[in-house]
DSSP file (Angstrom, degrees, kcal/mol; ACC not computed):
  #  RESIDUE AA STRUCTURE BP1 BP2  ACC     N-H-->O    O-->H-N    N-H-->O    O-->H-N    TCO  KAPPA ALPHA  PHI   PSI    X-CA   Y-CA   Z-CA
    1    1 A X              0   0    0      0, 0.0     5,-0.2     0, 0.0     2,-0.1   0.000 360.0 360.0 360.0 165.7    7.6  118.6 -141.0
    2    2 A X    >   -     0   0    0      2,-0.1     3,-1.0     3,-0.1     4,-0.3  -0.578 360.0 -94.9 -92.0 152.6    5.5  115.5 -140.8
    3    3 A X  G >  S+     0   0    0      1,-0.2     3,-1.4     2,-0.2     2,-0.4   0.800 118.1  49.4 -15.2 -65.5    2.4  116.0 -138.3
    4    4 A X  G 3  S+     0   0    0      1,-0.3    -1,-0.2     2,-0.1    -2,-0.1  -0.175 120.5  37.2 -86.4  45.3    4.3  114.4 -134.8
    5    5 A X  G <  S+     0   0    0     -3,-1.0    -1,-0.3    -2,-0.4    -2,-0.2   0.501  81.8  97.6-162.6  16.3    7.1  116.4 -135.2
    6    6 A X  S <  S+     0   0    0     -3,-1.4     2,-0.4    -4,-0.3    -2,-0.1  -0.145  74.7  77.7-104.1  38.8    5.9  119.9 -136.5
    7    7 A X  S    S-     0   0    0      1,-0.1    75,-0.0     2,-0.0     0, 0.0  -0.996  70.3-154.2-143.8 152.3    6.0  121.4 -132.9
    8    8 A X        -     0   0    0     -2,-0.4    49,-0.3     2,-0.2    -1,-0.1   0.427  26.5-129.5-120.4   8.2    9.4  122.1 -131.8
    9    9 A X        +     0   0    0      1,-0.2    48,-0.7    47,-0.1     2,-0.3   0.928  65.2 110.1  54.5  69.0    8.7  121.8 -128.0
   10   10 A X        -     0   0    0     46,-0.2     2,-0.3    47,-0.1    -1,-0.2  -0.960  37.2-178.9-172.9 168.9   10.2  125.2 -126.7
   11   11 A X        -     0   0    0     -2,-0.3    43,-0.5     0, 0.0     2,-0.2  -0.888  14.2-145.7-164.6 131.6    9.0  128.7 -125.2
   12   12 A X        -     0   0    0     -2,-0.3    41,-0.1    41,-0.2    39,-0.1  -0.575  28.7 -83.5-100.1 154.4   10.6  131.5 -124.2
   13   13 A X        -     0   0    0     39,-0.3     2,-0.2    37,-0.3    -1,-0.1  -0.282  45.9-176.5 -63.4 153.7   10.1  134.5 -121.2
   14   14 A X        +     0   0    0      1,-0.5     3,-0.3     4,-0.1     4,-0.1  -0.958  49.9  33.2-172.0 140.9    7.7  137.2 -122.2
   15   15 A X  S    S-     0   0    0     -2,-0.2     2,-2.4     1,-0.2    -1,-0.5   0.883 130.7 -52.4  61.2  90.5    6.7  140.5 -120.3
   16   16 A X  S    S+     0   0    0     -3,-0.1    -1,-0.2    52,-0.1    -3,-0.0   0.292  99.2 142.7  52.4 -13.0    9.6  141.2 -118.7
   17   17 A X        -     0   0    0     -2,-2.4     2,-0.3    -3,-0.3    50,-0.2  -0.176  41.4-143.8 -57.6 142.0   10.0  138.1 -117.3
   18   18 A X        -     0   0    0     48,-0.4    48,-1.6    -4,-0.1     2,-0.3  -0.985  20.6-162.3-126.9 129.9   13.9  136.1 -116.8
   19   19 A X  E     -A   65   0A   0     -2,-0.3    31,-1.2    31,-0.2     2,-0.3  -0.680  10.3-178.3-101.1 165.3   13.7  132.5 -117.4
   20   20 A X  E     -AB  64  49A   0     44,-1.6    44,-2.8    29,-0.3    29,-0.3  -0.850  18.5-134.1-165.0 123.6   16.2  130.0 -116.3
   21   21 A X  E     -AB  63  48A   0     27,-1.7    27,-4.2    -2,-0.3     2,-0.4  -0.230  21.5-122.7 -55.9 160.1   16.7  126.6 -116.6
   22   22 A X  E     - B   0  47A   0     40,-1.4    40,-0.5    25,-0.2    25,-0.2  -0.914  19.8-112.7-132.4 149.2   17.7  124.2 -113.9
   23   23 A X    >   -     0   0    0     23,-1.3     3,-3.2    -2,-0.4    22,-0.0  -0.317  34.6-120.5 -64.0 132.4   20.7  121.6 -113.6
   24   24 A X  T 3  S+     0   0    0      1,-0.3    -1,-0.2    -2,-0.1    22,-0.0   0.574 105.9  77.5 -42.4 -18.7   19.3  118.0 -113.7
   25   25 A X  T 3  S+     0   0    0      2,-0.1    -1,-0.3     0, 0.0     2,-0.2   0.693  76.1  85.6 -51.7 -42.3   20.9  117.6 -110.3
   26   26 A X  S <  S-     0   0    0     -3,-3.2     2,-0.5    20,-0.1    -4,-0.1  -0.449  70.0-147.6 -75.8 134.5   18.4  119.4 -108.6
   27   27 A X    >   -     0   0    0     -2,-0.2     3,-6.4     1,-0.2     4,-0.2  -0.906  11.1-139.9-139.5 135.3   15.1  117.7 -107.5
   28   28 A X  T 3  S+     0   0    0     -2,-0.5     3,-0.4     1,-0.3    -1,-0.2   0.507  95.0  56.6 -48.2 -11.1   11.8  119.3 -107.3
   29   29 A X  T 3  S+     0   0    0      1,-0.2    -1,-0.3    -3,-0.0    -2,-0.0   0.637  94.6  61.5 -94.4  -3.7   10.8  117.8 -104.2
   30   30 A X  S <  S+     0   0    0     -3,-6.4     2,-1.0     1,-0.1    -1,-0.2   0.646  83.3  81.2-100.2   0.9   13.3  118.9 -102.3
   31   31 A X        +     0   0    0     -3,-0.4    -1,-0.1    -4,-0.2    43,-0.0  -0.908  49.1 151.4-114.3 113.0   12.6  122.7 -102.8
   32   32 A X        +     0   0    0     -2,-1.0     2,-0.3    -3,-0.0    -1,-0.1   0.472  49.1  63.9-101.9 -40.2    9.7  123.2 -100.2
   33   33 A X  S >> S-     0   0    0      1,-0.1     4,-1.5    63,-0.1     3,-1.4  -0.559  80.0-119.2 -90.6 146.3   10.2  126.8  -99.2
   34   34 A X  H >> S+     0   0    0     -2,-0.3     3,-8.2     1,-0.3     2,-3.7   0.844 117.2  49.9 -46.3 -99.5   10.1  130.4 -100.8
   35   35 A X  H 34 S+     0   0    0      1,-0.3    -1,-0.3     2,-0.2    -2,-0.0   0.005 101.9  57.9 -53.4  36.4   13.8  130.7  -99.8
   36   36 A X  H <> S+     0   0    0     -2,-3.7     4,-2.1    -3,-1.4    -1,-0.3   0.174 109.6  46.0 -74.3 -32.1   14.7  127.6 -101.3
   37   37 A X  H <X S+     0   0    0     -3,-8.2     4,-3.1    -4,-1.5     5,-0.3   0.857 115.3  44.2 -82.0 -32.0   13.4  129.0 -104.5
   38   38 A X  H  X S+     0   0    0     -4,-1.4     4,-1.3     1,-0.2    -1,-0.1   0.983 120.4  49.6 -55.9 -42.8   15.2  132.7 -104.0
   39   39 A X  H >> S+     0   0    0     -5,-0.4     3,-0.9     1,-0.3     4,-0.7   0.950 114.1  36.0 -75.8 -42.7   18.2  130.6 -103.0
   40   40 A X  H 3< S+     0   0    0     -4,-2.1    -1,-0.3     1,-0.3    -2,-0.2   0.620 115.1  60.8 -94.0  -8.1   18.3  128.0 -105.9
   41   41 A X  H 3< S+     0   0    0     -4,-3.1    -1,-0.3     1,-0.2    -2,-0.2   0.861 106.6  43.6 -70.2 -23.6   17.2  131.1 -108.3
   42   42 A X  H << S+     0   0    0     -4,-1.3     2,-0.4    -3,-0.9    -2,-0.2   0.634  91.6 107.4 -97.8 -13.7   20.6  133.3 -107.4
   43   43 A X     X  -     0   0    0     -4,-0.7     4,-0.7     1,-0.2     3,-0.3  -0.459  53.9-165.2 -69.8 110.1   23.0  129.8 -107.8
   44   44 A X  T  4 S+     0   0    0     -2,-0.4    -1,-0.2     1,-0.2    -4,-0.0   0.949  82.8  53.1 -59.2 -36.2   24.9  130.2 -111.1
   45   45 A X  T  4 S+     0   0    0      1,-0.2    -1,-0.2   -23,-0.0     3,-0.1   0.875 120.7  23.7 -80.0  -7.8   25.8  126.5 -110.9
   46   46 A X  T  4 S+     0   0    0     -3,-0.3   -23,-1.3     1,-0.2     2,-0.7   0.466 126.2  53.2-122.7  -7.4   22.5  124.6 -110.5
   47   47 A X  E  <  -B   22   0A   0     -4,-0.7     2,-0.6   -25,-0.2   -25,-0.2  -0.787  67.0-179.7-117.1 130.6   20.2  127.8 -112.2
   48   48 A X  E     -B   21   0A   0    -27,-4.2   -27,-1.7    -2,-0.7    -4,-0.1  -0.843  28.0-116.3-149.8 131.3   21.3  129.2 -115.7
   49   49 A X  E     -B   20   0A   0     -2,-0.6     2,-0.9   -29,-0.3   -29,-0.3  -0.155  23.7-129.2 -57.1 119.2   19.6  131.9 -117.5
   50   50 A X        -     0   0    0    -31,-1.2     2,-0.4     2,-0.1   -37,-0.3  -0.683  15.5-164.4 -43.8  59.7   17.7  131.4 -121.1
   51   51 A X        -     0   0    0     -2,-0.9     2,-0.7   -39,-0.1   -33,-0.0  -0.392  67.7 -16.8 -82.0 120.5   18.4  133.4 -123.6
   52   52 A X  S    S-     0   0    0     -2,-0.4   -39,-0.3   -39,-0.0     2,-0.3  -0.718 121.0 -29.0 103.7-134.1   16.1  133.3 -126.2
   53   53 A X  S    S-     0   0    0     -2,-0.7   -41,-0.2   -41,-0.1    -2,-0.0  -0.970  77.4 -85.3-139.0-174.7   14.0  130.3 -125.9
   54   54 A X        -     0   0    0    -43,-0.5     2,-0.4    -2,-0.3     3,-0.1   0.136  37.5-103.7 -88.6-174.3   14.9  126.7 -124.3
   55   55 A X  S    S-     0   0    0      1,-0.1    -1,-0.2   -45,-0.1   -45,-0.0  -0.818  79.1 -54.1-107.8 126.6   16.6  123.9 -125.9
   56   56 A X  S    S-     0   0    0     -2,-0.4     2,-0.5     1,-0.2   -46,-0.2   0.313  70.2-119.3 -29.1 112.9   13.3  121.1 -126.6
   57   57 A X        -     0   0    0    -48,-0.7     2,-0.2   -49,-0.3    -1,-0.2  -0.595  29.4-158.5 -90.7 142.7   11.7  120.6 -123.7
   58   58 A X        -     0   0    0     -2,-0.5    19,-0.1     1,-0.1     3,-0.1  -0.731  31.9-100.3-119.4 127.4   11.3  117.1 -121.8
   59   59 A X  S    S+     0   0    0      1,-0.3     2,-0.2    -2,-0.2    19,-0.2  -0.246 118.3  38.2 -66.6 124.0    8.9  115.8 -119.1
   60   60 A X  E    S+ C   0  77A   0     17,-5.8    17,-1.2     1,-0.4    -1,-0.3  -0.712  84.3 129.3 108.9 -75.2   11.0  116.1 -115.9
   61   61 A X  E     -     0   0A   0     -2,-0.2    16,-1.9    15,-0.2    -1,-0.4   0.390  41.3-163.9 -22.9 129.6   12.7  119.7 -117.0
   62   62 A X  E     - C   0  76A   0    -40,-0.5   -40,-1.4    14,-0.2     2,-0.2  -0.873  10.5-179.9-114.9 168.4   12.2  121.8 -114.3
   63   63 A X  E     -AC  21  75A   0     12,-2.8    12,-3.2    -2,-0.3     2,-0.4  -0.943  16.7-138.8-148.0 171.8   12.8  125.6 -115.1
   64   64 A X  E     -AC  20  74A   0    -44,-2.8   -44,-1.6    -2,-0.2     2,-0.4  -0.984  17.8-167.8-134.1 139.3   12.5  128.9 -112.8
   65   65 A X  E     -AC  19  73A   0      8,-3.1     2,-0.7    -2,-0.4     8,-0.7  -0.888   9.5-157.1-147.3 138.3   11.0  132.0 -113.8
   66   66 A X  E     - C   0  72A   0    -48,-1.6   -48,-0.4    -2,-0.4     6,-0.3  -0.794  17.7-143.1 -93.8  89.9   10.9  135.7 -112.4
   67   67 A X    >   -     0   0    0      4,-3.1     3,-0.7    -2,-0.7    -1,-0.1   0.611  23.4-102.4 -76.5-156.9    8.6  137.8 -113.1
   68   68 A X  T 3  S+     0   0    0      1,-0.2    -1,-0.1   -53,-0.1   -52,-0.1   0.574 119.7  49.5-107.9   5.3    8.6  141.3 -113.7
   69   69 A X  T 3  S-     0   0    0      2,-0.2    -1,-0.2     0, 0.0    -2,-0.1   0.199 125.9 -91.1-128.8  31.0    7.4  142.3 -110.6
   70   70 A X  S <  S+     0   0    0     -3,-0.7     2,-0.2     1,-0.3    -2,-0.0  -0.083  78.6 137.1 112.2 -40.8   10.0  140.0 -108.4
   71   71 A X        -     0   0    0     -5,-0.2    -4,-3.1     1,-0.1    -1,-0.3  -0.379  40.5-154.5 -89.3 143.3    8.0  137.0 -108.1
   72   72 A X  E     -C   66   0A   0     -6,-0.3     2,-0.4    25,-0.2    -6,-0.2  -0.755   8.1-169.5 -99.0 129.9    9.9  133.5 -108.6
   73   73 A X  E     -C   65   0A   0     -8,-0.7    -8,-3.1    -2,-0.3     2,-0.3  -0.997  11.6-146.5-130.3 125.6    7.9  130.5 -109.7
   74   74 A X  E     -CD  64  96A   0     22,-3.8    22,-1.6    -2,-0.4     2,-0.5  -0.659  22.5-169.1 -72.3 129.0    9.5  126.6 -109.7
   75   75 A X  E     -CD  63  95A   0    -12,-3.2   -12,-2.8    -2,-0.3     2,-0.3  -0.843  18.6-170.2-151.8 127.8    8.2  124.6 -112.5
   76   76 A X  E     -CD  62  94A   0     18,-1.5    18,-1.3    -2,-0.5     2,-1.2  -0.602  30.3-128.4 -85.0 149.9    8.5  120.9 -113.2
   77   77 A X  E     +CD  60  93A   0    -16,-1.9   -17,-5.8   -17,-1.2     2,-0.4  -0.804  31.9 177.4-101.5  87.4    7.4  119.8 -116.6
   78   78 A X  E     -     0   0A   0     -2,-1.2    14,-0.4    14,-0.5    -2,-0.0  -0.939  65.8 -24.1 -85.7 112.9    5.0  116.9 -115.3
   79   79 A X  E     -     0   0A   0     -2,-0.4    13,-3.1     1,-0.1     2,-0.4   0.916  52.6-138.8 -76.6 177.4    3.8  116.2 -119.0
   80   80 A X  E     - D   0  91A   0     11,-0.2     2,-0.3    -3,-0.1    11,-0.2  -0.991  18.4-139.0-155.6 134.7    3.5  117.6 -122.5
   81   81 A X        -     0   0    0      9,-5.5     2,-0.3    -2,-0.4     9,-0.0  -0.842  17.2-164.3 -98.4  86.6    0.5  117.0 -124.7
   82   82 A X        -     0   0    0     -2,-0.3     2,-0.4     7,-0.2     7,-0.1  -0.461   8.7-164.8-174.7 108.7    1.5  116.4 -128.4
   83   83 A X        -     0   0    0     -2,-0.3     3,-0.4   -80,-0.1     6,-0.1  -0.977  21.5-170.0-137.5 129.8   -1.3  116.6 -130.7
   84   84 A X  S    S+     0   0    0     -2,-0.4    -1,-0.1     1,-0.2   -79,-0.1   0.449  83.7  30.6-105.3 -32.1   -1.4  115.4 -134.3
   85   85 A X  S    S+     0   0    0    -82,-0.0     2,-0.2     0, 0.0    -1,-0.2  -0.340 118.4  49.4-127.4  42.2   -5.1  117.1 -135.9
   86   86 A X  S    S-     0   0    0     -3,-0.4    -3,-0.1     1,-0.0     3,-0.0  -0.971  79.8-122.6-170.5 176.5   -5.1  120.0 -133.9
   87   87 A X  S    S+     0   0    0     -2,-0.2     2,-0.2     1,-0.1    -3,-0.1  -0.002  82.0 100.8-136.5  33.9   -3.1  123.1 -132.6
   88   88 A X        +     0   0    0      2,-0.0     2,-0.1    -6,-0.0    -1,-0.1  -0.416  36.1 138.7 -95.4  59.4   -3.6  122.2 -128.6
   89   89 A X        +     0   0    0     -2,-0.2     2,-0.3    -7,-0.1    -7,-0.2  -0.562  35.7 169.1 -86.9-174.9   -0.1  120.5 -128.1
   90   90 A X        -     0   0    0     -2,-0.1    -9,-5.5     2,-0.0     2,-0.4  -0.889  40.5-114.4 159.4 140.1    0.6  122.2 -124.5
   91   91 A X  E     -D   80   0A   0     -2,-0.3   -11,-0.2   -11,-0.2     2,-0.2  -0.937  21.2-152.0-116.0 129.5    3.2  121.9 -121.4
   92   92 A X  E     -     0   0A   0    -13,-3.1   -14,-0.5    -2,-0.4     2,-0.3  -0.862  23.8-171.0-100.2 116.1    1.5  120.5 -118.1
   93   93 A X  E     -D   77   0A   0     -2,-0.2     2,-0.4   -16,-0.2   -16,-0.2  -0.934  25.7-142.9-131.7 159.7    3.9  122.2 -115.4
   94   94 A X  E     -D   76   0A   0    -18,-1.3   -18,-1.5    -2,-0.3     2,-0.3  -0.788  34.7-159.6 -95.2 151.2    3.7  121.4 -111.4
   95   95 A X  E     -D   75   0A   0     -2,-0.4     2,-0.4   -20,-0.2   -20,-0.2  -0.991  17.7-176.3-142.8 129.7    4.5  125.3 -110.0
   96   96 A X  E      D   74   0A   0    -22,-1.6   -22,-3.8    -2,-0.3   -63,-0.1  -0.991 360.0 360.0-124.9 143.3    5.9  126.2 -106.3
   97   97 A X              0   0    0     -2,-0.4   -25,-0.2   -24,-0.2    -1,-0.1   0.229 360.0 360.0-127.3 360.0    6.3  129.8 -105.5
């Protein structure tokens, strides 16, 4: 693949860990609380589980992930760094817990 395109912009849960994407509907600002995050983690329609790893991820994609010892982290993808002579490309995420 040519230099700006040889990174395929995805990442998958690791350690035990459940990842889940979230429906575009949803907006990070409006989940303030721990039990906003519990709540909007347990919704099958606006949270949906990752098997494997995501579909190319995009500034604005928020995703939720669960660790292995229970704790839930919200995360916007506030930019991605895309690098051309080097092997620091890299996802910038805002995280509420």
């Amino acid at each position: 693949l040519p230099l700006a395109d040889n990174w395929k912009q995805q990442f998958e849960a690791a350690n035990g860990a459940v990842l889940k994407s979230v429906a575009s509907t949803v907006s990070f600002d409006e989940i303030n609380f721990k039990e906003d995050i519990v709540t909007l983690y347990d919704d099958d329609t606006r949270a949906f589980d990752v098997t494997g790893t995501t579909d190319r991820v995009e500034i604005g994609d928020l995703f939720l992930v669960k660790t292995a010892s229970g704790t839930i982290f919200f995360l916007n993808t506030s930019d991605i760094v895309i690098t051309t002579d080097n092997n620091d490309d890299r996802y910038v995420f805002t995280v509420k817990l």
